[in-house]
C-alpha positions in Angstrom: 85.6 105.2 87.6 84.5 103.3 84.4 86.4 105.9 82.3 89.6 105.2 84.2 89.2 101.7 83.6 88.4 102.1 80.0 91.4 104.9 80.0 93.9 102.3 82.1 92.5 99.3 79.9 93.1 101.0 76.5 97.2 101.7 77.6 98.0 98.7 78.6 96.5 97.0 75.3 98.4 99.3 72.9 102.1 98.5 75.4 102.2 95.5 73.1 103.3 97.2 70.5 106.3 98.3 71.3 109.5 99.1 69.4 113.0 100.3 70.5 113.3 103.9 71.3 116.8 104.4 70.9 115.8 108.0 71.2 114.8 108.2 74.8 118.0 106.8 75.5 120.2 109.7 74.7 117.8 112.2 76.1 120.1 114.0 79.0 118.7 113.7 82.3 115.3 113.3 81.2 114.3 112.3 85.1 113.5 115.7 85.9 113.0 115.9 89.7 109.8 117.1 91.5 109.6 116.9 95.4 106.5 115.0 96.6 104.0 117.7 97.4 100.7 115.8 97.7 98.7 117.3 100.5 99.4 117.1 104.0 95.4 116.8 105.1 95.0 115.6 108.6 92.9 112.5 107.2 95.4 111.8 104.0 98.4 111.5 106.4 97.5 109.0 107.6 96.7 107.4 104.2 98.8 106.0 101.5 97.5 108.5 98.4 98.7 108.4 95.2 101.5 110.5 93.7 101.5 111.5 90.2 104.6 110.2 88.1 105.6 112.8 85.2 108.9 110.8 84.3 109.3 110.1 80.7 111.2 107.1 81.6 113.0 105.1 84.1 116.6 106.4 84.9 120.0 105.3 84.7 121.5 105.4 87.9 119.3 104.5 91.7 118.8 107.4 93.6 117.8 108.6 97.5 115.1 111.5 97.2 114.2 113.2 100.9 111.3 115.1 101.0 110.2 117.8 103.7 106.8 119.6 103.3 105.0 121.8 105.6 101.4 122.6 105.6 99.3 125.0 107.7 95.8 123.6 108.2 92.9 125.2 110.1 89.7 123.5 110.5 87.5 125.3 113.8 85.5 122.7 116.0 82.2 121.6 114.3 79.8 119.0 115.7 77.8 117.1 112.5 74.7 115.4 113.7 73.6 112.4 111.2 69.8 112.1 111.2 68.7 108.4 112.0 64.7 108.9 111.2 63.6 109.0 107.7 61.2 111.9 108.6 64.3 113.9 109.9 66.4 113.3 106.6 63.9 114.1 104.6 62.9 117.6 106.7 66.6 118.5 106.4 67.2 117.6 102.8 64.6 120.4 102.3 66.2 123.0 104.9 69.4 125.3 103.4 72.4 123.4 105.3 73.2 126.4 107.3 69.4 126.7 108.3 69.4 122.9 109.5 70.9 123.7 113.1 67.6 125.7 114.2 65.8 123.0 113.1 67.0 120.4 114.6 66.5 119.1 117.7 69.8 117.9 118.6 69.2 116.7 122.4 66.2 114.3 121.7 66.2 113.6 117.7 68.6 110.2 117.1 71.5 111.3 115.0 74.9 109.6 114.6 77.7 112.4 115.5 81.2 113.4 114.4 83.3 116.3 116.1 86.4 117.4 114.2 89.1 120.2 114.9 92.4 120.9 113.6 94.8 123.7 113.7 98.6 123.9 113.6 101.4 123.2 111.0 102.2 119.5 109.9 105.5 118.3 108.8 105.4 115.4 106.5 109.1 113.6 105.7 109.6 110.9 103.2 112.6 108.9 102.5 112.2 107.0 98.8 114.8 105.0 97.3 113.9 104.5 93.2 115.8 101.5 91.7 116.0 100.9 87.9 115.0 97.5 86.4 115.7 98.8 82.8 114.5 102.0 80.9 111.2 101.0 80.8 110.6 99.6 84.4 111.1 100.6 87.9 110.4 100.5 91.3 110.3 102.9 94.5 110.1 102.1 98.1 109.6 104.6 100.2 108.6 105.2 104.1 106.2 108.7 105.5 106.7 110.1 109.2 104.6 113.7 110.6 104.6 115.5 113.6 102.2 118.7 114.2 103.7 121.6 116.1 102.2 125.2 116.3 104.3 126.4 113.4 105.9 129.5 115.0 108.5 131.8 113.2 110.9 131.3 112.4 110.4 127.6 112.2 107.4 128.6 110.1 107.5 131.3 107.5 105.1 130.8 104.6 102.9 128.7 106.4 103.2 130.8 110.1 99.5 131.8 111.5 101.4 135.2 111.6 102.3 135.2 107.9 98.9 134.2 107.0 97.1 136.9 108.4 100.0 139.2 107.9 99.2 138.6 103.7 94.8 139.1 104.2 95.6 142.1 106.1 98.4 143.7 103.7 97.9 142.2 100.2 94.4 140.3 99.8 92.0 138.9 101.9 91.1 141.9 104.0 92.0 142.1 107.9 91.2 138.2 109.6 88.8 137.1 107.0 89.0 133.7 108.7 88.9 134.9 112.2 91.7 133.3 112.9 92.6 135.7 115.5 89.4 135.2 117.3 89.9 131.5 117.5 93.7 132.3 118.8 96.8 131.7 116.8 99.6 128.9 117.0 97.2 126.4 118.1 98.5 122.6 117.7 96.0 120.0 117.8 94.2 117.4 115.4 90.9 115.9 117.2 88.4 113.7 115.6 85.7 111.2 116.8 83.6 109.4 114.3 80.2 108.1 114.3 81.1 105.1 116.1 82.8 107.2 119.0 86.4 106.2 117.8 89.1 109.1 118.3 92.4 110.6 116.7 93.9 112.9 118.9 97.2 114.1 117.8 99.0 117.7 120.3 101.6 119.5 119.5 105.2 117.7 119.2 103.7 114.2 118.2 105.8 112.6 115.5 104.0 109.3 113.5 105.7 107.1 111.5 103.0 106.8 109.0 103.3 103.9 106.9 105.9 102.6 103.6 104.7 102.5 99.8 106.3 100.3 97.1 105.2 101.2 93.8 106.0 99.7 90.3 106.1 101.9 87.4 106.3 100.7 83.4 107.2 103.0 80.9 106.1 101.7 77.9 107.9 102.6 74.1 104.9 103.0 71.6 105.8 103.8 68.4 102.9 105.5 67.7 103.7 107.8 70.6 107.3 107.9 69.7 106.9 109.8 66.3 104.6 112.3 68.1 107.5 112.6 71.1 104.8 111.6 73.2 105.2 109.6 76.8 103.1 107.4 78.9 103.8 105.6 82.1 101.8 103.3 83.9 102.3 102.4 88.3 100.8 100.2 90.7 101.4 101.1 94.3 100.7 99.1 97.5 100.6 101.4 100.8 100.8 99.7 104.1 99.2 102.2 106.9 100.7 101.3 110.5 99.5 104.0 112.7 96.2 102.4 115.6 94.4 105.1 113.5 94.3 103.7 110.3 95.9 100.1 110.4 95.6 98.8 106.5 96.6 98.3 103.3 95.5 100.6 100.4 95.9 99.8 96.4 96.7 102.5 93.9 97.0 102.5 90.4 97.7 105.2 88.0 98.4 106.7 84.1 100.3 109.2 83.1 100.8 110.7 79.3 103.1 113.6 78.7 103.8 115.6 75.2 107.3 117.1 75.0 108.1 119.9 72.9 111.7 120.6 72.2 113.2 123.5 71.1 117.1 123.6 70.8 118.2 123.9 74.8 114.5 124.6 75.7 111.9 121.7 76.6 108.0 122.2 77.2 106.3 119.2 78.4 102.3 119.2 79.0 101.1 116.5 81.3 98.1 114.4 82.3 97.9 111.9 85.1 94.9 109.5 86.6 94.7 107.9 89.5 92.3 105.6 91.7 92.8 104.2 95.2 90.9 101.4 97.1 91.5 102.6 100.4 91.5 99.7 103.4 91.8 96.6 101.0 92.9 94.8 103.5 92.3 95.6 107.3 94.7 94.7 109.9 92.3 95.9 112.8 89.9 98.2 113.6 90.4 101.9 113.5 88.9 105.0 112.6 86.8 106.0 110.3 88.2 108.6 108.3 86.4 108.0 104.7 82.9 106.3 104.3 84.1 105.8 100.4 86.3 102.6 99.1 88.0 104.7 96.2 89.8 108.2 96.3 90.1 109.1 92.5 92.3 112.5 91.5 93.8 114.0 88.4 96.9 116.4 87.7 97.5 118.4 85.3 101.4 119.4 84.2 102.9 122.5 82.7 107.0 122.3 82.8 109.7 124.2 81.3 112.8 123.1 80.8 116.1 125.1 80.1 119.5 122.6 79.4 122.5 123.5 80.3 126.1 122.7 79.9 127.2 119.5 81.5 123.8 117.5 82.3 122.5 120.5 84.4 119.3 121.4 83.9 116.6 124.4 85.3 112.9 123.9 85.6 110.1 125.2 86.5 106.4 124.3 86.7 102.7 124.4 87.4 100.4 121.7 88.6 96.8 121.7 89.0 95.4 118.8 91.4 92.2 118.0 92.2 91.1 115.1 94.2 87.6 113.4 95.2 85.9 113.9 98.3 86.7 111.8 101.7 83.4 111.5 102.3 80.3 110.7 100.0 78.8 113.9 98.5 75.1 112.8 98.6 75.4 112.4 102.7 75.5 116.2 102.9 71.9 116.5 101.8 70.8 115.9 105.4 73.8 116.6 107.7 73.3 119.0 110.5 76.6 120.9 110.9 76.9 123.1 114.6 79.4 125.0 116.0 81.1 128.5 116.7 79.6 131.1 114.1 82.3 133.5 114.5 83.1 133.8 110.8 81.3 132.4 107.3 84.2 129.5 107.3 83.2 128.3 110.7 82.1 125.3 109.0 84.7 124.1 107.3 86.1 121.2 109.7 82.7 119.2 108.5 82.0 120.8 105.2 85.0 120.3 103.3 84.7 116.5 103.7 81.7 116.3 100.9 84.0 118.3 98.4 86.6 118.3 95.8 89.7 119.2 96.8 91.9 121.4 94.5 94.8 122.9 94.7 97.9 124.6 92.3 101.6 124.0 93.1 104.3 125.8 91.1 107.4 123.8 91.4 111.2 124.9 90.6 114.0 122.4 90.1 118.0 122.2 89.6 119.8 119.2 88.9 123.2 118.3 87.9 124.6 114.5 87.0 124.5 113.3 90.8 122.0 115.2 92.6 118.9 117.7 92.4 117.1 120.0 94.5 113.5 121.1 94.4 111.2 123.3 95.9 107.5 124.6 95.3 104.4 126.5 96.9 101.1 125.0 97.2 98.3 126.8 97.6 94.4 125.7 97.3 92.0 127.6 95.1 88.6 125.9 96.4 88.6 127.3 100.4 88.9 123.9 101.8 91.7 125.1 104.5 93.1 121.5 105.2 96.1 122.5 103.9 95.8 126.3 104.0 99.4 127.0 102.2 101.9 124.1 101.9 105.6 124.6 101.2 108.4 121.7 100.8 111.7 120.8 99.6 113.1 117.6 98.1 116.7 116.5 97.5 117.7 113.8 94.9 121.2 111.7 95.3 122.2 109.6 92.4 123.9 106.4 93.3 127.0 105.4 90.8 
């Protein structure tokens, strides 16, 4: 957190001096569009999480983007139990997790619980509208809405429980690795009770409106970073979460610096962006707890290429890598007991993957002419976390003359 500061600090002290870019100005559609596909967890949905701006400046013209994305998540039912007595922490801290359950005594040692389980296919939609101040500042409003449905085919193809287990058994992964079959397929149901007995409970067909997001973005002209074709942008977003589940306000703030390479028709660009959120900075009521941290931090990495063509168009392609901080505190884990269904080695998931980093690559591919642009990518975890399994989307951009 203190290097972010340091990092966040140290940009906006070098903004000041600034000079014109005349350059950036005749770049041709330099705004090259990427559909939102920041993870469709069943916790972050109901969250407003940061995304990552790669933008090397604020366009010309306002635009409408509408975003679809679809993510397959399976977490099977775990019960965690939360030690109260000293003596008990301490006993488990020194037991292998996946030893603690046998050790335990669940019906007459004190222990705060949590139950979690969640299987199905979500559907996140987003409509942003980005308005131009000038080229270097700009701002984006923008609403989120879910539902959860079983994910069938063919409303379901990448992301289908059938697809899924069709690819372990043919092409990697080896026949039901997750046992996925044993726990039955096209399930549709999110359920969660927290320590304090609070409940999310979400079957298939439920749509949420989830919350609105207005975020500020400054693209400052350095000259230092100007002779090295070199980009930064700075945002500040402000997420107000309406659901009974999680009614807040969350703060974001984030930094972006991208190097462009440029080779006649042909663009590289390499990417790094920073980001911090203080979830629940203000509290409109009580709901439930889905995080016991204050901040989510999370970094992306950017690989694009770029190919120009005749008339303003423009093809792209890239590769993201995304990694973001654990929901819950790591350190709690020492002592957790975690119980449930041992049907397969990822039975534990549902609890487990709340103390880690979550990671994840997307490869992204774009099109875009003078008045609109079309994306799509495939997002796909490398650190077994399951919550999303695969996610898919597609994004549309209209340009407003």
């Amino acid at each position: 957190m203190r290097f972010y500061l340091l990092l966040l600090l140290y940009n906006y002290g070098i903004c000041f001096s600034q000079v014109e870019d005349k350059s950036l100005k005749k770049l041709a559609t330099n705004c090259i569009f990427h559909s939102n596909s920041i993870s469709l967890h069943p916790f972050g949905i109901f969250m407003s999480r940061v995304s990552h701006n790669f933008q090397l400046k604020s366009e010309e013209k306002s635009s409408i983007v509408i975003n679809f994305s679809n993510g397959n998540i399976w977490l099977p039912y775990v019960k965690t139990y939360n030690p109260l007595n000293e003596a008990d922490r301490i006993s488990m801290k020194n037991t292998v997790w996946h030893k603690r359950e046998g050790r335990f005594d669940t019906s007459n040692s004190p222990a705060k619980t949590s139950e979690f389980h969640a299987d199905g296919v979500i559907r996140q939609y987003q409509i942003q509208f980005n308005i131009p101040i000038s080229t270097e500042h700009e701002l984006q409003a923008s609403c989120r809405m879910f539902s959860l449905d079983k994910g069938k085919i063919p409303y379901a193809l990448l992301t289908s429980d059938q697809f899924i287990e069709w690819f372990h058994s043919n092409i990697a992964g080896g026949e039901d690795p997750f046992a996925r079959k044993a726990y039955g397929l096209n399930q549709a149901k999110i359920q969660y009770k927290d320590e304090k007995g609070k409940t999310l409970n979400l079957k298939n067909g439920d749509f949420v409106f989830s919350g609105i997001d207005l975020t500020y973005y400054y693209y400052p002209n350095i000259y230092f970073f100007k002779k090295k074709d070199i980009y930064m942008n700075i945002g500040l977003q402000i997420g107000a979460n309406v659901t009974k589940i999680n009614p807040s306000m969350d703060i974001g703030v984030n930094s972006t610096l991208i190097k462009r390479i440029k080779k006649n028709n042909n663009e590289f660009f390499i990417g790094l962006s920073l980001s911090a959120l203080r979830m629940k900075a203000l509290n409109f009521g009580d709901g439930v707890q889905l995080s016991n941290k204050k901040y989510l931090h999370s970094a992306e990495s950017h690989f694009k290429y770029v190919k120009r063509l005749s008339n303003r168009r423009y093809f792209s392609t890239a590769i993201n890598w995304f990694i973001q901080s654990s929901y819950n505190k790591k350190s709690d884990f020492d002592y957790l007991v975690l119980t449930g269904e041992r049907i397969s080695t990822h039975w534990h998931y549902a609890s487990s993957h709340l103390y880690k980093m979550l990671s994840a690559h997307t490869l992204t591919f774009s099109y875009g002419t003078r008045n609109i642009a079309y994306s799509m990518y495939l997002r796909e975890d490398i650190l077994v976390d399951n919550a999303p399994d695969i996610q898919t989307g597609l994004g549309i951009k209209l340009y407003i003359k």
